[in-house]
MARBA-3410 file (N, C-alpha, C, O; in Angstrom, 1 decimal):
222
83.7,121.8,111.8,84.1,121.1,110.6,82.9,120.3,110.0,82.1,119.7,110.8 ~ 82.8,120.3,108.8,81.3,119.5,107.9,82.0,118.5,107.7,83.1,118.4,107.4 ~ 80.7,117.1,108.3,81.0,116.0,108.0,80.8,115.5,106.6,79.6,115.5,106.1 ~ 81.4,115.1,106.1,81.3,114.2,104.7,80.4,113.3,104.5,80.8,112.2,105.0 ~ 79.5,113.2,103.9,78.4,112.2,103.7,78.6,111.3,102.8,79.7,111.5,102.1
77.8,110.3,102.6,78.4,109.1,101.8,77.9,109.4,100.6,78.1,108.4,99.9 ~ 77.5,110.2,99.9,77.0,110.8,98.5,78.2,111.4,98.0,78.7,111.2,96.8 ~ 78.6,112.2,99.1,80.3,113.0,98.7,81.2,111.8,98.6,81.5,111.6,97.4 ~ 81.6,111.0,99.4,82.4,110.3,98.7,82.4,109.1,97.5,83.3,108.7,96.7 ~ 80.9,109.0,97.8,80.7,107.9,96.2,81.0,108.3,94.8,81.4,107.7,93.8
80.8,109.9,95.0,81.2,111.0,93.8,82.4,111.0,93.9,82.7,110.3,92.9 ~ 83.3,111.3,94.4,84.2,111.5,94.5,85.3,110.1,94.1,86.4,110.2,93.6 ~ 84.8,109.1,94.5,85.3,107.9,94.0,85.3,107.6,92.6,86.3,107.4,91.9 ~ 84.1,107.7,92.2,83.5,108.0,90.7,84.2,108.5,89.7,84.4,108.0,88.6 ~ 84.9,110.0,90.3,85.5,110.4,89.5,86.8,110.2,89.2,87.4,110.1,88.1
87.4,110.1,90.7,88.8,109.9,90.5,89.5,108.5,90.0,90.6,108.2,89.5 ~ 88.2,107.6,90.3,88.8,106.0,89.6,87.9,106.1,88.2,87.0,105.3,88.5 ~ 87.6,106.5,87.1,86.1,106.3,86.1,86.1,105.0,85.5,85.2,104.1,85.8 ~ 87.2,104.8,84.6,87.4,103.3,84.8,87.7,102.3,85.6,87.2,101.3,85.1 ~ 88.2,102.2,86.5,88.6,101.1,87.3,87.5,99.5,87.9,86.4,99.0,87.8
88.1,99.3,88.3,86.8,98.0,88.6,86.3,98.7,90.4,87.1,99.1,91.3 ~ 84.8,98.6,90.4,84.9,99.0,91.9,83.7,98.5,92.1,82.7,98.9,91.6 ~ 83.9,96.9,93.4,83.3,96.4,94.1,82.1,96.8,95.1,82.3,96.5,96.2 ~ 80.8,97.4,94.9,80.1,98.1,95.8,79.5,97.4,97.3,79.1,96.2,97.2 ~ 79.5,97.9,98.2,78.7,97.0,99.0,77.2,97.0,99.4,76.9,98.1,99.6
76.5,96.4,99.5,74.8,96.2,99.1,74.3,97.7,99.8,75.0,98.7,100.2 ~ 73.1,97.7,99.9,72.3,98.5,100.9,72.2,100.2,99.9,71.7,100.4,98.8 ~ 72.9,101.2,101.1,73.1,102.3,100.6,74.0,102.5,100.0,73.7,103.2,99.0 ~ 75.0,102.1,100.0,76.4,101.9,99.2,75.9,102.1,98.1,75.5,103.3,97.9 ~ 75.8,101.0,97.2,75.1,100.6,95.9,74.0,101.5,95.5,74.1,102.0,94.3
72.7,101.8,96.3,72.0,102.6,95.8,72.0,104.1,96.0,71.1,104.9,95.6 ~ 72.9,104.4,96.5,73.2,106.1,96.0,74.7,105.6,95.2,74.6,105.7,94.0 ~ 75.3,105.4,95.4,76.3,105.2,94.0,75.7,105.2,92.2,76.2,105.8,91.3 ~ 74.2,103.9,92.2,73.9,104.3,91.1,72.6,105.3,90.9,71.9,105.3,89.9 ~ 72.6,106.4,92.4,72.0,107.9,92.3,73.1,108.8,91.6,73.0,109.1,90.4
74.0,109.1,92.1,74.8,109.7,91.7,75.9,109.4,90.6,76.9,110.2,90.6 ~ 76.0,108.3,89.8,76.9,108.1,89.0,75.8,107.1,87.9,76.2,106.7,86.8 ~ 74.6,106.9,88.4,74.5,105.8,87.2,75.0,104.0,87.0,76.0,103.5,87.5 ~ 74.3,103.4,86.3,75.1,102.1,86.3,75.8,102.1,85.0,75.4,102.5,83.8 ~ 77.0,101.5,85.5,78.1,101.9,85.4,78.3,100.2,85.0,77.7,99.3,85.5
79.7,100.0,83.7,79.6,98.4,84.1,81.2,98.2,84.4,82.0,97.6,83.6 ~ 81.6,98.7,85.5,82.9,98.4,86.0,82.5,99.0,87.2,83.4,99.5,87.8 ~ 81.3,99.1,87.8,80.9,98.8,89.1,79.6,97.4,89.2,78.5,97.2,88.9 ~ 80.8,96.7,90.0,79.6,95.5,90.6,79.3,95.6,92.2,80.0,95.7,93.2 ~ 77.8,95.6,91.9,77.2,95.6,93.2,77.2,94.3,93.7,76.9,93.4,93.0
77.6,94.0,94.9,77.2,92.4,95.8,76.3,92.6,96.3,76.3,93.1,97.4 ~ 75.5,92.3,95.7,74.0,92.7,96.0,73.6,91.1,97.0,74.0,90.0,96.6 ~ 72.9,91.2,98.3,72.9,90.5,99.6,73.8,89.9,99.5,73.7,88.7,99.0 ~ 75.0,90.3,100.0,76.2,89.7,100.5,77.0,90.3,101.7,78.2,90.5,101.6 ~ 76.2,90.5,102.7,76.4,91.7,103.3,78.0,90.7,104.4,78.0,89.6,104.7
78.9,91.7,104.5,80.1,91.1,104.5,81.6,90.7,103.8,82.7,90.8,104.3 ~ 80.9,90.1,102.5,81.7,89.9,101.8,82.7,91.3,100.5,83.7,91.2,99.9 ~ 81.8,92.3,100.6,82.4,92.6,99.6,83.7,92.9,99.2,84.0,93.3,98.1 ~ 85.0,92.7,100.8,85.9,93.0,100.8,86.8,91.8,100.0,87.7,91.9,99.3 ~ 86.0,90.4,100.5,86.2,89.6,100.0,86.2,89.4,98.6,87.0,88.6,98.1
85.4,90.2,98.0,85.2,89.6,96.4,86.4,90.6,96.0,87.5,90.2,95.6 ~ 86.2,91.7,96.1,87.6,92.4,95.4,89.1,92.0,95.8,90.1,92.2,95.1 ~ 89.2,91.4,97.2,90.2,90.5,97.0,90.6,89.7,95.6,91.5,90.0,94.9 ~ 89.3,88.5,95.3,89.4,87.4,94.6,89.5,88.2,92.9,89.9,87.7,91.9 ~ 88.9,89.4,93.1,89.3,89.9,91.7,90.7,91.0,92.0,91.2,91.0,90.8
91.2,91.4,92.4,92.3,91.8,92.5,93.7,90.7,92.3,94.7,91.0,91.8 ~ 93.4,89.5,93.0,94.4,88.7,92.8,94.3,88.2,91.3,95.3,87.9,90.8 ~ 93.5,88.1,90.8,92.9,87.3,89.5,93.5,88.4,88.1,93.8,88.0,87.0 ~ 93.4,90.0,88.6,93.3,90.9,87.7,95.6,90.6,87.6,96.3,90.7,86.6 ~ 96.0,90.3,89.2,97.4,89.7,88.7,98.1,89.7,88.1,99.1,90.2,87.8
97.1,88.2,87.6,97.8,87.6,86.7,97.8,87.7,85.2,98.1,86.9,84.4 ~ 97.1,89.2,85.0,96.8,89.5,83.5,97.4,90.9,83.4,97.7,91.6,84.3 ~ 97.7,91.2,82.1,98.3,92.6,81.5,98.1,93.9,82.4,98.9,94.8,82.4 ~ 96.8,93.9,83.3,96.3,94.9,83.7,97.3,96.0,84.9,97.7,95.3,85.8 ~ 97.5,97.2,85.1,97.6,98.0,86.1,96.2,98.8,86.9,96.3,99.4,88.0
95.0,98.6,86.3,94.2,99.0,86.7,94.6,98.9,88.5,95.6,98.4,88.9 ~ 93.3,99.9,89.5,93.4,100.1,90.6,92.4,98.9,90.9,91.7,98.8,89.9 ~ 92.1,97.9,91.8,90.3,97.3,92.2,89.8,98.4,93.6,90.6,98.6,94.5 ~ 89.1,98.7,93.5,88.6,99.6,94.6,87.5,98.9,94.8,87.0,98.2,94.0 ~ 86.9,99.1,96.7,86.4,97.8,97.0,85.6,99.2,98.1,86.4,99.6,98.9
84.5,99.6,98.1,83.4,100.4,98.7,82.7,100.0,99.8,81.5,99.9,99.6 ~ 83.1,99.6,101.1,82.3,99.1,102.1,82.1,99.8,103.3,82.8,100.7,103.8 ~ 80.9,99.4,103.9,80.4,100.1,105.0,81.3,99.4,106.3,81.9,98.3,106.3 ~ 81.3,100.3,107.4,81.8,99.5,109.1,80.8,98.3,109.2,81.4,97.3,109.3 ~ 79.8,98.3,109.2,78.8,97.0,109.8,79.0,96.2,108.9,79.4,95.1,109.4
78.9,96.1,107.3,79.3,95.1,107.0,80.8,94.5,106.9,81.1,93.3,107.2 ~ 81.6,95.3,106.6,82.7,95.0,107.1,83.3,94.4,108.6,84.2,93.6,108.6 ~ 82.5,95.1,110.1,82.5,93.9,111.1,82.2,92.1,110.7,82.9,91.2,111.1 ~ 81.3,92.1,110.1,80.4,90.9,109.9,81.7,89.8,108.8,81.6,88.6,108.5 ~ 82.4,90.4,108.6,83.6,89.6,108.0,84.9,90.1,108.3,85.9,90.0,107.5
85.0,90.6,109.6,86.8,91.6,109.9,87.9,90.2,109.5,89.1,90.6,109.2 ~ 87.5,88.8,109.4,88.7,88.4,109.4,89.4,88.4,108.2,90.6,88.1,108.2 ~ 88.5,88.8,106.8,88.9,89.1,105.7,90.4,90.4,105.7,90.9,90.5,104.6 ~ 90.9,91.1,106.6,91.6,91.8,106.9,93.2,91.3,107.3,94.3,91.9,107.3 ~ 93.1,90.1,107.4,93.8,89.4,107.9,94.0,88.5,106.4,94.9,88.8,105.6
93.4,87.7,106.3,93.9,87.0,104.7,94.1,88.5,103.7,95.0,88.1,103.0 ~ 93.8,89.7,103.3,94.0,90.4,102.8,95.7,90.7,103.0,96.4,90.8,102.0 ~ 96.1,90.9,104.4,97.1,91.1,104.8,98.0,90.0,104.5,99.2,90.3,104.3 ~ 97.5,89.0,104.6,98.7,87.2,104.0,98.8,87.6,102.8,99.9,87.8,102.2 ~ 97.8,87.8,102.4,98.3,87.5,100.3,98.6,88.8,99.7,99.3,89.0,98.7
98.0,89.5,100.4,98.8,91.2,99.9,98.5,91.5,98.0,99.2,91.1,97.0 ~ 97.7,92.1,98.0,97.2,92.3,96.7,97.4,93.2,96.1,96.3,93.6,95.6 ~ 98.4,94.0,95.6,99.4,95.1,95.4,98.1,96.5,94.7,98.1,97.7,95.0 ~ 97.2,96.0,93.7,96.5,97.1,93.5,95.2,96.8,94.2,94.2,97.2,93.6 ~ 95.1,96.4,95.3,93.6,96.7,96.6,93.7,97.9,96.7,94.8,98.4,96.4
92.4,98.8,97.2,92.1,99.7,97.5,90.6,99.7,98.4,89.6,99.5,97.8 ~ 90.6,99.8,99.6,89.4,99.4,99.8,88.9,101.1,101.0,89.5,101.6,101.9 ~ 87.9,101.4,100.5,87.3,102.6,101.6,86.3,101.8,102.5,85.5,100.9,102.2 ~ 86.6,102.6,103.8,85.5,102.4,104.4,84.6,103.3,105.2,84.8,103.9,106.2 ~ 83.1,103.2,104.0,83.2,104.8,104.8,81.9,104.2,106.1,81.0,103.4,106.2
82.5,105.0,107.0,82.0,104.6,108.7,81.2,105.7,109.2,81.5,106.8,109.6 ~ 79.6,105.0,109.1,79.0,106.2,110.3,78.3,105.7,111.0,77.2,106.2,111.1 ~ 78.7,104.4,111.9,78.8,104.3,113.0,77.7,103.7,113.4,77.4,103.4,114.6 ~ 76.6,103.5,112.1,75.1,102.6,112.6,74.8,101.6,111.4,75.4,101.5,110.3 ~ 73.8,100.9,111.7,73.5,100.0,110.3,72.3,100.8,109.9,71.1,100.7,110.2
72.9,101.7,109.3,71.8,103.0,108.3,70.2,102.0,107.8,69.1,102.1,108.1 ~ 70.9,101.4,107.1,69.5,100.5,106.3,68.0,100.1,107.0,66.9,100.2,106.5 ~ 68.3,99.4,108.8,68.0,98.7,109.4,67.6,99.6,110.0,67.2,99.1,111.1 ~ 67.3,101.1,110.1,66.8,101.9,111.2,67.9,103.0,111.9,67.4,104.1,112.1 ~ 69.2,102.8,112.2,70.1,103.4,112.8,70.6,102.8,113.8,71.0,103.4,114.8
70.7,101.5,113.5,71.3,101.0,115.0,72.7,101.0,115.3,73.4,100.7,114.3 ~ 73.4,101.1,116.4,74.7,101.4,116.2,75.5,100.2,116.1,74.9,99.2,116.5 ~ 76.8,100.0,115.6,77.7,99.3,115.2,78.8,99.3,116.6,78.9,100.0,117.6 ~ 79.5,98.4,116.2,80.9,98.5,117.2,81.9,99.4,116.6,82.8,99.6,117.4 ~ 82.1,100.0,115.0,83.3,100.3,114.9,83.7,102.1,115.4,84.4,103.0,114.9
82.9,101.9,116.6,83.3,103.6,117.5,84.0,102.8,118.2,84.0,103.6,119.1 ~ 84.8,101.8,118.7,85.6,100.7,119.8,86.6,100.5,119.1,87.4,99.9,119.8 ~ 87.1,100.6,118.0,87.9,99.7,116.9,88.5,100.4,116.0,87.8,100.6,115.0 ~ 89.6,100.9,116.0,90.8,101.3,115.3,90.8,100.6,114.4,91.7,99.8,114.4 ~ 89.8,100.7,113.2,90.3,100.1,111.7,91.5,100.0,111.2,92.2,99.0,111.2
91.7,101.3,110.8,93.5,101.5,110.3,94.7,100.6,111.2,95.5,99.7,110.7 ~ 94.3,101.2,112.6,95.3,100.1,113.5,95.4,98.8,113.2,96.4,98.4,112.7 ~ 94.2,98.1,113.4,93.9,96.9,113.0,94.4,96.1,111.4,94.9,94.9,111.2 ~ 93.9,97.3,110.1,94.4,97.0,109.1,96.0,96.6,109.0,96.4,95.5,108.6 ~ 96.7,97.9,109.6,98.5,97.4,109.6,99.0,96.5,110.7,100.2,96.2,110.9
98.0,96.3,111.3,98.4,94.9,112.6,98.4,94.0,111.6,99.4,93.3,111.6 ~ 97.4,93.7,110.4,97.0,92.8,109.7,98.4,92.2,108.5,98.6,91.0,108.1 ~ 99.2,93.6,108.5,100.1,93.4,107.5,99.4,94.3,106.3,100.0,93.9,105.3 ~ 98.7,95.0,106.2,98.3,96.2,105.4,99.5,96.4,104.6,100.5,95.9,105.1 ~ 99.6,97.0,103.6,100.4,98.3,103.0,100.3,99.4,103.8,101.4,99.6,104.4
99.4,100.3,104.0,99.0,100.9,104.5,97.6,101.1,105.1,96.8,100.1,105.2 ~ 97.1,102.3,105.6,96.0,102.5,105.9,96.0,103.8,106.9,96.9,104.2,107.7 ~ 94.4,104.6,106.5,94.4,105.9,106.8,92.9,106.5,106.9,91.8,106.2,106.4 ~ 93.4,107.2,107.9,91.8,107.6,108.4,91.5,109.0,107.7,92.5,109.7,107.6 ~ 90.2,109.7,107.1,89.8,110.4,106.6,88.3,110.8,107.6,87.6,110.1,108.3
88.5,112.8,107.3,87.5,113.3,107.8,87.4,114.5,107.5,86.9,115.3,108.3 ~ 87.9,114.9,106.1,87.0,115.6,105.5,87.5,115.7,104.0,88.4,115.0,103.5 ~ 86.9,116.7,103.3,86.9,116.5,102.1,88.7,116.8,101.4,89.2,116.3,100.4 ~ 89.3,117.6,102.0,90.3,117.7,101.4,91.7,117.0,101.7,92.8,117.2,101.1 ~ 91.2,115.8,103.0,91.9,114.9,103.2,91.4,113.8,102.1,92.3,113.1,101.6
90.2,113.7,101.7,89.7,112.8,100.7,90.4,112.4,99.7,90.9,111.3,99.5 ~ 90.6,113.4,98.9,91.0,114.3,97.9,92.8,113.8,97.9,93.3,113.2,96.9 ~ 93.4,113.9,98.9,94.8,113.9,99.3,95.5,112.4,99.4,96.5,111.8,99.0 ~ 94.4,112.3,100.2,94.8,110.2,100.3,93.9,109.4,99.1,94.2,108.2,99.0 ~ 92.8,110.0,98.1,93.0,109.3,97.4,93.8,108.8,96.4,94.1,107.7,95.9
94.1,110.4,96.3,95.4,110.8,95.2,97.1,110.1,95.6,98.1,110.2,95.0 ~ 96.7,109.4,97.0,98.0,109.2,97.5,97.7,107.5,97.0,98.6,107.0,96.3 ~ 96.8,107.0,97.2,95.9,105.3,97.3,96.4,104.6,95.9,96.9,103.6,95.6 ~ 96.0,106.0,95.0,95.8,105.0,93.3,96.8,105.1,93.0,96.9,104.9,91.8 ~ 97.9,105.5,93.4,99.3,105.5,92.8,100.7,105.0,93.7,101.9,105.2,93.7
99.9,104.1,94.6,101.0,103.6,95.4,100.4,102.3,95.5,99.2,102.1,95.2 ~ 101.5,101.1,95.9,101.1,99.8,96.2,100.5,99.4,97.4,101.0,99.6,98.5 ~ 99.4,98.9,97.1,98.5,97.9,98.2,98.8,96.9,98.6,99.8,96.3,98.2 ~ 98.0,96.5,99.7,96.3,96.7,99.9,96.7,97.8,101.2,97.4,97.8,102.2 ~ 95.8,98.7,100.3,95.4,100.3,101.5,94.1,100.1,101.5,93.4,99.6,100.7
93.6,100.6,103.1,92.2,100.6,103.8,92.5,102.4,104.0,93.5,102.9,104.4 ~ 91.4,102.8,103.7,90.9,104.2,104.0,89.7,104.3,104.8,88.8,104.8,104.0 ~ 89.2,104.1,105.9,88.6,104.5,106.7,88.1,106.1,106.9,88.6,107.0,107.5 ~ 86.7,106.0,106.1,86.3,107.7,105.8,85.0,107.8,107.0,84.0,107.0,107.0 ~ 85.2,108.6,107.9,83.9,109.0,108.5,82.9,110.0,108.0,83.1,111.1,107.6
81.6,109.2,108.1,80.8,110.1,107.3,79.6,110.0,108.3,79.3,109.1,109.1 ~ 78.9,111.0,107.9,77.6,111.4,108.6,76.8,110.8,108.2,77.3,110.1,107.3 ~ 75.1,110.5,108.3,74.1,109.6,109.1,73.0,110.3,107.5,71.8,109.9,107.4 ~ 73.5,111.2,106.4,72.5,111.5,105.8,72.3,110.5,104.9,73.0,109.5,104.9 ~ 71.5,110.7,104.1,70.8,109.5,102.9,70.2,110.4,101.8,69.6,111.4,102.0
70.6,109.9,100.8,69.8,110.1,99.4,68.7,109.6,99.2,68.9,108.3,99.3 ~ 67.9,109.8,99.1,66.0,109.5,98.2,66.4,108.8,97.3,66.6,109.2,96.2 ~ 66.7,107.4,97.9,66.6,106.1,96.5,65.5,105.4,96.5,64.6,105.7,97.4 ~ 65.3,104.4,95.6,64.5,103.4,95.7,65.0,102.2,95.5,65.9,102.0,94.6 ~ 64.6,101.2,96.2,65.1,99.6,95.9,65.7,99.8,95.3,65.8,101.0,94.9
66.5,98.7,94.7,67.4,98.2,93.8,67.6,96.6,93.5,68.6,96.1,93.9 ~ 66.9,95.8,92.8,66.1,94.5,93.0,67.0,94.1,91.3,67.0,94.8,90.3 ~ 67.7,92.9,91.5,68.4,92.6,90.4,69.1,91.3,90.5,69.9,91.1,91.5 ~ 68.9,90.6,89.5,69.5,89.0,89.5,70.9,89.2,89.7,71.6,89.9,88.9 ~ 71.4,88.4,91.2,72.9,88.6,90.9,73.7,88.0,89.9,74.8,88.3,89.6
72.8,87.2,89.5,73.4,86.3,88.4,73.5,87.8,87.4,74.5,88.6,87.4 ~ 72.8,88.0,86.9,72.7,89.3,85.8,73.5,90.2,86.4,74.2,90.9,85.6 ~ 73.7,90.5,87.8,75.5,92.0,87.7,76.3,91.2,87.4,76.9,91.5,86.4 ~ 76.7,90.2,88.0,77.9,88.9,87.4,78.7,89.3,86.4,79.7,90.0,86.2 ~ 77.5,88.6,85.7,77.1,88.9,83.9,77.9,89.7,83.2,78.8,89.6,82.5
77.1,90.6,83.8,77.4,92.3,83.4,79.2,92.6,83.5,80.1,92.8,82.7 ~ 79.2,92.4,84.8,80.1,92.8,85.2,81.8,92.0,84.5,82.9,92.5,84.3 ~ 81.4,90.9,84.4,82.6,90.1,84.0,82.5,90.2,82.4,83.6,90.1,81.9 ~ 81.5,90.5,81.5,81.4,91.1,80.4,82.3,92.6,80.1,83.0,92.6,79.1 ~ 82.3,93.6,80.9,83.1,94.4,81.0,84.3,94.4,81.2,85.0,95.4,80.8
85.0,93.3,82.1,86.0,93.2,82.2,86.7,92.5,80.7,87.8,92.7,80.3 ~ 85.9,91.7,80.3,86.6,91.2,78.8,86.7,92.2,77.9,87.7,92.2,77.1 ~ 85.6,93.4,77.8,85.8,94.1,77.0,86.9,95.5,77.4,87.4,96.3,76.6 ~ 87.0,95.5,78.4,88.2,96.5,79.0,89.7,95.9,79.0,90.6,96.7,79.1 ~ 89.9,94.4,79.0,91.2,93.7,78.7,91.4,94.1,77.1,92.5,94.4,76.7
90.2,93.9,76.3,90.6,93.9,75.0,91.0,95.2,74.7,92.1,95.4,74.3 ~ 90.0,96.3,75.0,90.4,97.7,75.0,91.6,97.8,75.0,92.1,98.4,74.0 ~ 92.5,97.4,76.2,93.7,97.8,76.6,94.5,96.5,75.9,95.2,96.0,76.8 ~ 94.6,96.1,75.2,95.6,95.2,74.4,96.6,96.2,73.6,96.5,97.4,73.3 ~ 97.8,95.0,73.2,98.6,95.7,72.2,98.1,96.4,71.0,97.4,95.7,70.2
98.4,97.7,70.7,98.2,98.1,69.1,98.7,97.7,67.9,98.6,98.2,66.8 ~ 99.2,96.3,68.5,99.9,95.7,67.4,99.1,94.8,66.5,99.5,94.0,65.5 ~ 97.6,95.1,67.0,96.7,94.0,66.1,96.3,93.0,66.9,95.3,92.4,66.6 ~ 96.9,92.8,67.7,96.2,91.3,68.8,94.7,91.6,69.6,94.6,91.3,70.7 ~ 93.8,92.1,69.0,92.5,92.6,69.9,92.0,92.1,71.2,91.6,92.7,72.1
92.3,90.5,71.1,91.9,89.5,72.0,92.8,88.7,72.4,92.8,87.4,72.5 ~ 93.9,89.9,72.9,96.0,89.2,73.3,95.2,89.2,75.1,95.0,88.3,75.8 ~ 94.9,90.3,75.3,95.0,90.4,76.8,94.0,89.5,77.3,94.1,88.8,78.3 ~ 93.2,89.4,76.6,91.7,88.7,77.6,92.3,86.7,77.2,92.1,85.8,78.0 ~ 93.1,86.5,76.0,93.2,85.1,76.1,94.9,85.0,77.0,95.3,83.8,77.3
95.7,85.9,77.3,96.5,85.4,78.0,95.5,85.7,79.4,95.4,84.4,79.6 ~ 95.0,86.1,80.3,94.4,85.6,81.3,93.8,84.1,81.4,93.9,83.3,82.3 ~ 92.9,84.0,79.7,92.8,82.5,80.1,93.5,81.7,79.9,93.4,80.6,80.4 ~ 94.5,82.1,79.0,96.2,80.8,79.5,96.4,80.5,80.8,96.4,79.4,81.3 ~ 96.4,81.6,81.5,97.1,81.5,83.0,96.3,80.8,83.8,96.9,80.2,84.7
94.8,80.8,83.8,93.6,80.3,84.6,94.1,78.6,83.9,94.5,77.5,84.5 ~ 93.8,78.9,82.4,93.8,77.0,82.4,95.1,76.2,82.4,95.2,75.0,82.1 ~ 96.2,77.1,82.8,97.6,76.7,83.6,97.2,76.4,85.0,97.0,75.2,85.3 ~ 96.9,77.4,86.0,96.9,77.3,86.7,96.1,75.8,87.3,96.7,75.0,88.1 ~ 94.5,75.5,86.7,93.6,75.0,87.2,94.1,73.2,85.9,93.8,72.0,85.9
94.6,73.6,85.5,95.2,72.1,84.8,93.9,71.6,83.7,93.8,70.4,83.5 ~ 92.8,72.6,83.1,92.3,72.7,82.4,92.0,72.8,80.8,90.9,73.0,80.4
END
């Protein structure tokens, strides 16, 4: 059986979500994602945040909520960084984020750093995910399971963890050096312009993006 490399699945995400919002995680993640797809402005990189990225698409997934949107958030993270914050699995599972989507694609070393190995060959992700209170969660290992559960992910209710194993190859990138302030930026810029996009045809251009900030300056008493 051919193992699936993380180039195959970045493509493959790419395609099947094109718009969607999708959280990358630093390192290789991020820099073959924008080998093979380009920068993109409904992909934000967390660029040194190694850990969190599950975190941030939480905090935009709950936020996207409370606004007009069905969009998917898909949230791209490696096993090692994802150890370095597993307990994010657990508050994911408390607040339950109905359009999460989070992959994880697993090959079992901290690629970046040399190849050193990780713990998650000990650790039943998926297990662990629906210990958590998951929606669901599912393990992937090859391409036409990919294919099967993602098509199953973006059309069902979250938060689903996909746990993809993939092999040890790498793409010929180079750095990727960029103010995080500037993907922010970028990134929450697109999101105003993708709320507006999808507003009523009824003439309200800027209905969707100012009921979000109703709800924010309800919420925050602002």
């Amino acid at each position: 059986m051919t193992s699936l490399e993380r180039a195959d699945v970045l493509r493959h995400v790419d395609a099947a979500a094109p718009d969607s919002p999708v959280v990358l995680s630093l390192g290789g993640i991020s820099r073959e994602m924008l080998a093979v797809a380009g920068r993109k402005g409904n992909h934000f990189i967390s660029l040194d945040a190694m850990g969190q990225t599950v975190s941030v698409a939480l905090g935009l997934a709950l936020g996207l909520d409370r606004c007009d949107s069905e969009d998917k958030v898909i949230a791209i993270e490696g096993d090692g960084s994802l150890l370095m914050g597993l307990s994010v699995l657990s508050t994911v599972g408390h607040l339950k984020p109905g359009r999460l989507v989070v992959y994880v694609l697993d090959n079992g070393v901290y690629l970046a750093t040399g190849g050193q190995p990780t713990a998650s060959c000990d650790i039943d992700l998926v297990t662990v995910a629906k210990g958590c209170n998951w929606g669901d969660a599912r393990d992937v290992r090859t391409a036409d399971e990919l294919t099967a559960v993602t098509a199953w992910a973006l059309t069902t209710d979250g938060p689903i963890l996909i746990r993809v194993h993939i092999g040890t190859a790498q793409l010929p990138t180079g750095y990727f050096l960029e103010d995080p302030a500037i993907l922010a930026e970028d990134f929450r810029r697109w999101l105003r312009s993708r709320a507006t996009t999808t507003a009523e045809p009824s003439g309200s251009a800027d209905a969707a993006v100012r009921r979000c900030e109703a709800v924010e300056r309800g919420r925050t008493g602002r």
